[in-house]
C-alpha positions as CSV (number, residue, x, y, z in Angstrom):
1,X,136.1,107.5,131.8
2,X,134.8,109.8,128.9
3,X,133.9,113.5,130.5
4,X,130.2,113.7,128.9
5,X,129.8,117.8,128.3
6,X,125.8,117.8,129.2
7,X,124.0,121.6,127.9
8,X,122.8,123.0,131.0
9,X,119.5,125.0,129.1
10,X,117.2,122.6,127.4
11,X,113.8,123.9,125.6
12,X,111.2,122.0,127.2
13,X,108.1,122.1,125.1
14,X,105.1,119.7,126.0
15,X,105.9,118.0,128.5
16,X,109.8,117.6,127.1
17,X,108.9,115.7,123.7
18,X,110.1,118.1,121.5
19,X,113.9,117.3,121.0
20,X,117.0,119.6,121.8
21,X,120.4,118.4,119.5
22,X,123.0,119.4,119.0
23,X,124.5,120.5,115.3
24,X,126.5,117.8,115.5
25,X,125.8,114.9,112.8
26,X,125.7,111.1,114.2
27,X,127.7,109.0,110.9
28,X,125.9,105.8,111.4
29,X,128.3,103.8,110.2
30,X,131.1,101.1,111.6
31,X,130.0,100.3,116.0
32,X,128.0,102.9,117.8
33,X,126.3,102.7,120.9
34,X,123.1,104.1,122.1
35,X,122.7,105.3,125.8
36,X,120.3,107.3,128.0
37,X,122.1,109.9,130.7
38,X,120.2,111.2,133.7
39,X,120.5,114.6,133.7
40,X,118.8,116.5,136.2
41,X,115.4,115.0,138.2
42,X,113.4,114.3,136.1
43,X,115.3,115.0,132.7
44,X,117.0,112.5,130.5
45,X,119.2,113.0,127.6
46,X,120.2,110.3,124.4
47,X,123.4,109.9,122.7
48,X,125.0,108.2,120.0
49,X,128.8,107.5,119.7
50,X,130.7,105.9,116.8
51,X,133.6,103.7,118.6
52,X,136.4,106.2,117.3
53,X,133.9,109.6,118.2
54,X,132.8,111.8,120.3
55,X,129.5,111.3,121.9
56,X,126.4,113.0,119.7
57,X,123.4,114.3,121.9
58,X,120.3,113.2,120.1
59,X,117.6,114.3,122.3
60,X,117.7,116.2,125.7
61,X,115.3,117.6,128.0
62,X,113.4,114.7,127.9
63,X,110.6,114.7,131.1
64,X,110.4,111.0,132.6
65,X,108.4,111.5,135.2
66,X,107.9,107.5,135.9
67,X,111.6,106.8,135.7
68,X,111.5,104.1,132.6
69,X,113.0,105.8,130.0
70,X,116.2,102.9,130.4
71,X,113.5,100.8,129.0
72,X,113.7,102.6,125.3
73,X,114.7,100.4,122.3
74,X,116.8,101.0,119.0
75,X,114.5,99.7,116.3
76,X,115.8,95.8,114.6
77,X,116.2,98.3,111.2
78,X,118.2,100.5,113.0
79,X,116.6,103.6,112.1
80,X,114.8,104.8,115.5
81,X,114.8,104.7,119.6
82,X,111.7,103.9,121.0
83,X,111.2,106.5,124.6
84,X,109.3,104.1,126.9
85,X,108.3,106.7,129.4
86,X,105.6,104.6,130.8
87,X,102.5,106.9,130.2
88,X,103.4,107.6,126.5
89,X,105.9,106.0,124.1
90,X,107.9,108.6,121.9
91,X,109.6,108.1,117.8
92,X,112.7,109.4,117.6
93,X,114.1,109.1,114.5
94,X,118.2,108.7,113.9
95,X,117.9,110.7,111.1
96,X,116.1,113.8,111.9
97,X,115.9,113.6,115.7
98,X,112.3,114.7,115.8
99,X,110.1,112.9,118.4
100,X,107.0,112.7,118.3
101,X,104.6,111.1,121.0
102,X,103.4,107.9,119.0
103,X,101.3,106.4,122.2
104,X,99.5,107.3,124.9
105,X,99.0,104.7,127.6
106,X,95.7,103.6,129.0
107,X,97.1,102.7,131.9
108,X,101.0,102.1,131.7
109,X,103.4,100.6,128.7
110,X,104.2,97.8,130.5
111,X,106.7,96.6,127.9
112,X,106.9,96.6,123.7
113,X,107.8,94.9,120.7
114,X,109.0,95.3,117.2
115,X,107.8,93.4,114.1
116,X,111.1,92.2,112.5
117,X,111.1,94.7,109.9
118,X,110.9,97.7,112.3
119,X,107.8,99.6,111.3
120,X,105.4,98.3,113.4
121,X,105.3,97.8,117.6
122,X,103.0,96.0,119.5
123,X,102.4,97.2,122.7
124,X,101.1,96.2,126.1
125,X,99.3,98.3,128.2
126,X,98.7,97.6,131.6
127,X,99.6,98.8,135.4
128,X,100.8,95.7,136.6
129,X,103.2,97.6,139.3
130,X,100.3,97.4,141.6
131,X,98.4,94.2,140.8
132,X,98.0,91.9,138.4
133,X,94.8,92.2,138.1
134,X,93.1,94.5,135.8
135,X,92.5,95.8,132.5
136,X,94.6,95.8,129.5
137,X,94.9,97.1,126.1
138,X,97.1,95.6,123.7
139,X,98.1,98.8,120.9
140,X,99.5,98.6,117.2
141,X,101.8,101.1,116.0
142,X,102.7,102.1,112.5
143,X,106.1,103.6,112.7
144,X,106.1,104.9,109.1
145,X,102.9,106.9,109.5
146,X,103.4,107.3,113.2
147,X,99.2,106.6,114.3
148,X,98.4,103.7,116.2
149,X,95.4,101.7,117.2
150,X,94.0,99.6,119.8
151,X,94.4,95.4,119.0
152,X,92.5,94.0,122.0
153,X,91.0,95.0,125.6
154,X,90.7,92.7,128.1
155,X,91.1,92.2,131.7
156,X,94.1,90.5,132.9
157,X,92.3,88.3,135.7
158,X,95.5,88.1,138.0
159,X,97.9,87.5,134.8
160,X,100.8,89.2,133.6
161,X,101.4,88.9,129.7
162,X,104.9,89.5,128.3
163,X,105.0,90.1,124.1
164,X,107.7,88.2,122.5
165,X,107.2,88.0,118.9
166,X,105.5,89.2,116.4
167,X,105.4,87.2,113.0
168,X,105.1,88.0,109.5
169,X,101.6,86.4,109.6
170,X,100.4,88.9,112.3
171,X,100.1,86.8,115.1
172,X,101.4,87.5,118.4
173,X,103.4,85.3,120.4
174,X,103.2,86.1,124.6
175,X,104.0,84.7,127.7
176,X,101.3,84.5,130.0
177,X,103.0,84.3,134.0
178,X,99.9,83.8,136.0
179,X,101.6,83.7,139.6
180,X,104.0,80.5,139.6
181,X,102.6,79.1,136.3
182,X,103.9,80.1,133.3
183,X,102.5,79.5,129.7
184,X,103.2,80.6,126.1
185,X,100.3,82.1,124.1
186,X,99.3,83.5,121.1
187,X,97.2,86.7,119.6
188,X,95.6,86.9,116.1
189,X,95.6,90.1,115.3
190,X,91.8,90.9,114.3
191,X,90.7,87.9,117.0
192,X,89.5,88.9,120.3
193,X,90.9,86.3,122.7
194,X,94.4,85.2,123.9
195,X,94.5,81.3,122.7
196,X,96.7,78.5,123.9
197,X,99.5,77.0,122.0
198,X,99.2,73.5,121.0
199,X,100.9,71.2,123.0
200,X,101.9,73.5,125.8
201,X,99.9,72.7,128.1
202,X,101.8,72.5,131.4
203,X,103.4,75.4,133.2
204,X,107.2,75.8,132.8
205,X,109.7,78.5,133.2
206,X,111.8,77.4,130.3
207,X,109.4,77.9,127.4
208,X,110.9,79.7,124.5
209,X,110.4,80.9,121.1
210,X,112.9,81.1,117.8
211,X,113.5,84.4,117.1
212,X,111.0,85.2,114.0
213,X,108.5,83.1,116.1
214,X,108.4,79.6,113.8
215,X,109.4,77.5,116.6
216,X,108.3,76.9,120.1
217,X,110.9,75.3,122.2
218,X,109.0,72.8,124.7
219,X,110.6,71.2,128.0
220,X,110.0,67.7,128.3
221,X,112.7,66.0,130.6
222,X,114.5,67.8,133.7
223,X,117.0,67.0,136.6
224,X,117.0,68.2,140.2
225,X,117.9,71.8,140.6
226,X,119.8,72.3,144.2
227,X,120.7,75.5,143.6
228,X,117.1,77.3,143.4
229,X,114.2,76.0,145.7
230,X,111.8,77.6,143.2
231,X,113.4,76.5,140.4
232,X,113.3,72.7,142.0
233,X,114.0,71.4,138.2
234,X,115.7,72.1,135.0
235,X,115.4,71.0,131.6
236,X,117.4,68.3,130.3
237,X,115.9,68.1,126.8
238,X,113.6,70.0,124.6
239,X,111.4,69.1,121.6
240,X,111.0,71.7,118.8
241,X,107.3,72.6,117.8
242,X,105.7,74.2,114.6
243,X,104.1,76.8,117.0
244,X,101.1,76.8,114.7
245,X,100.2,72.9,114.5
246,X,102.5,71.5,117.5
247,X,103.8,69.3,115.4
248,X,107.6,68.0,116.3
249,X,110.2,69.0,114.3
250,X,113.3,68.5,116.2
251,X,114.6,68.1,119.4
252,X,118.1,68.3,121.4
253,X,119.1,67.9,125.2
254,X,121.8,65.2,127.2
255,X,119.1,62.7,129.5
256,X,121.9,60.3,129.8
257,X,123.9,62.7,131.7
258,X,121.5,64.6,133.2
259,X,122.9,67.8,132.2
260,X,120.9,70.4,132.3
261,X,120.7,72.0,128.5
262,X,120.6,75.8,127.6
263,X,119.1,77.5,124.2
264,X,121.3,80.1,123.4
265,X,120.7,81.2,119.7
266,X,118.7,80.8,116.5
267,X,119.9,81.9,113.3
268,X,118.3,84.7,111.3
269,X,116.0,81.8,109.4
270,X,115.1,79.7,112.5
271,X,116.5,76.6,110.2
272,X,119.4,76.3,113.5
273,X,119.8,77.2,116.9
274,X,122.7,77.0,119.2
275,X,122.7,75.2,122.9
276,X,125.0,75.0,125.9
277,X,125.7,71.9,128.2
278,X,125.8,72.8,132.0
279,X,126.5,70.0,134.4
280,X,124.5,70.2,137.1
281,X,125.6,71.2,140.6
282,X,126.4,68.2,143.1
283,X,126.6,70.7,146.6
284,X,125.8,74.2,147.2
285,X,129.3,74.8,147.3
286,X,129.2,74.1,143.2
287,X,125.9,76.5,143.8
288,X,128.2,79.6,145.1
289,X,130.8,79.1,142.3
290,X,128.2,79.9,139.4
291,X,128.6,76.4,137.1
292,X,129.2,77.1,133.6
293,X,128.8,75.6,130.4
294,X,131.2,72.6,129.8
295,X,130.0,72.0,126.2
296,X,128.5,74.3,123.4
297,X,126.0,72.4,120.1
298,X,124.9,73.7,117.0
299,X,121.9,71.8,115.2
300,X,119.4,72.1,112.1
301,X,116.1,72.1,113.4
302,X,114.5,69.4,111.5
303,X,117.5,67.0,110.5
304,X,117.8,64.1,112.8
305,X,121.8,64.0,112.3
306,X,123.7,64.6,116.0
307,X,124.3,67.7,117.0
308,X,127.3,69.7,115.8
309,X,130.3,70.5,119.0
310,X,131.1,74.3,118.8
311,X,134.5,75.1,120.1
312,X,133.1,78.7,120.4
313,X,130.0,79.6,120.3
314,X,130.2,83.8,119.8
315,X,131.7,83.0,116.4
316,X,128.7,81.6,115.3
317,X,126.7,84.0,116.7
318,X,129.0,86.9,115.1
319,X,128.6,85.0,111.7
320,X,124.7,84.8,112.3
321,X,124.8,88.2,113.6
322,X,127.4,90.1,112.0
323,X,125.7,93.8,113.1
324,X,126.0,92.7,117.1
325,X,129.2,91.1,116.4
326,X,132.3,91.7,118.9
327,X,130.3,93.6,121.3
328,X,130.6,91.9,124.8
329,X,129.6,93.7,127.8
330,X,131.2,92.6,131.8
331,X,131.4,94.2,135.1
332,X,133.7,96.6,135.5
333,X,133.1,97.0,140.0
334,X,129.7,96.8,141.9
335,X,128.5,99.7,140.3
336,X,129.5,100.1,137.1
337,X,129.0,97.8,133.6
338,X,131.9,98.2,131.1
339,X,130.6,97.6,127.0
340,X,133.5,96.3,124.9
341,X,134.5,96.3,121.3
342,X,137.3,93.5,119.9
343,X,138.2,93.6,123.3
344,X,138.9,97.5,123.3
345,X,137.1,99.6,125.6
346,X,133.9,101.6,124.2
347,X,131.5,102.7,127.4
348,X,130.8,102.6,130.7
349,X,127.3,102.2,132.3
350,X,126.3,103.2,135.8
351,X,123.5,104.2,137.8
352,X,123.5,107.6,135.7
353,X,123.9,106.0,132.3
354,X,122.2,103.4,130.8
355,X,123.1,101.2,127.5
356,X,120.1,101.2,125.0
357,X,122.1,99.1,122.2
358,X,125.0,98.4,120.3
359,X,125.1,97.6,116.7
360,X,127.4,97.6,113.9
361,X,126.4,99.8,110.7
362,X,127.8,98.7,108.1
């Protein structure tokens, strides 16, 4: 493994949001991965590392208090890492390393978003670590003039909301989990309630959204799930909605088999998406052995023509994706994660280090 050199002084200036670097310069350029180091209790540190470099401290002597900092983000434009440190979020930019505290909770960043362009978050607020029940606040955040301001406050009334997307059009897509029920939901910016999608009506688990947030992915047939009593059934086919109207605009899944179908990808447009095949388990021996995908699809949302067989899927995501392409990450033992480039070694994560992200600047 790597020997990380850690500085042994840091300057810790209110509260540890002021940054310590080193003079060393971060060329963001070809892989580099992103990772947070414990330090000492309660310090964090954040480093950058090309694949062929050395690792470049970014910001030390950073005070997390609440122990959430592994939940900090890189920015979709590349250009910044979001600190989550639960009562505050922090801006660190890649270019001149000079954080400044962007948020102050209400009551606890319970998790955060990034429009796709990368200069704005949307944030929920809310201590759900002791109860779902509560108030909220749900925060904007201008990234380029670093002020934010409050989008809706609410109380959660035993609900837990998870942000998923935020589209062009300023509206908010969530996930509202309200104990064993699960529904997806939107937020107008400017409007001051939560509202229910169109045509989701009943609780599922496998809800999901296309990536810019165009398409709501709705479950509408399922098989017997053996392997998870709380998970009795699992999808089997999905039909595509305009999240906006409900209307259908596609569908895919394998009823005649029964196989249990998988989304996997969308493409950068949300015209195609990707899905996986799983054959579903027959004992709980198959149950222990982890059942994997016998079969991988690619289809264009909206053309009734069968779905495309992928021999391998990551190829199409790598030419969807070309900026996470050829990163895989695998175990390495119980208690460390190894992060992989074209099959090379580039990091290992343990209970000490944590991966941020992995991109390719190109």
């Amino acid at each position: 493994m790597r020997k990380i050199i850690i500085p042994l002084l840091f300057l810790l200036l209110f509260a540890g949001c002021q940054p310590v670097t080193d003079d060393t310069t971060l060329n963001l350029s070809g892989p580099v991965v992103f990772y947070l180091e414990k330090v000492t209790e309660p310090y964090v540190a954040i480093y950058g590392r090309q694949f062929d470099g050395e690792p470049v401290l970014l910001a030390g002597g950073i005070q997390d208090t609440n122990g959430s900092s592994y939940r900090s983000k890189l920015s979709p434009d590349k250009s910044r890492i979001i600190l989550n440190l639960k009562d505050r979020l922090v801006d660190l930019p890649l270019e001149t390393r000079q954080q400044k505290e962007v948020l102050k909770a209400d009551y606890a960043v319970y998790d955060f978003i990034f429009s796709a362009d990368g200069k704005r978050a949307i944030v929920w607020d809310q201590q759900v670590s002791e109860s779902p029940d509560g108030p909220f606040t749900v925060h904007m955040i201008d990234l380029v003039k670093g002020e934010s301001n409050v989008v809706l406050k609410g109380e959660s009334n035993g609900s837990i909301f998870l942000p998923l997307s935020l589209r062009d059009d300023d509206i908010l897509l969530l996930i509202e989990n309200r104990g064993q029920e699960v529904f997806p939901r939107m937020l107008k910016i400017g409007d001051e309630a939560i509202t229910p999608l169109p045509t989701a009506e009943q609780s599922s688990t496998f809800y999901g959204f296309s990536d810019y947030g165009t398409s709501l992915l709705v479950p509408d047939q399922t098989t017997e799930n053996i392997c998870n009593p709380v998970i009795p059934t699992v999808p089997t086919h999905y039909t595509i909605v305009d999240v906006l109207t409900g209307e259908a605009i596609g569908e895919f899944g394998d009823t005649e088999s029964g196989k249990m179908v998988a989304p996997l990808a969308f493409s950068p447009d949300d015209q195609e998406m990707m899905f996986a095949s799983i054959p579903p388990a027959k004992d709980l021996e198959q149950c222990e052995a982890q059942i994997s995908a016998d079969a991988y699809f690619r289809i264009k949302i909206g053309d009734e023509g069968e779905p495309e067989a992928v021999a391998d899927f990551q190829a199409v995501v790598n030419e969807w994706y070309p900026d996470r392409a050829h990163f895989v990450s695998q175990p390495i033992d119980e208690s460390s994660t190894g992060l992989f480039y074209k099959g090379e070694s580039f990091e290992i994560f343990n209970a000490q280090k944590f991966f941020i992200d992995a991109v390719n600047y190109s």
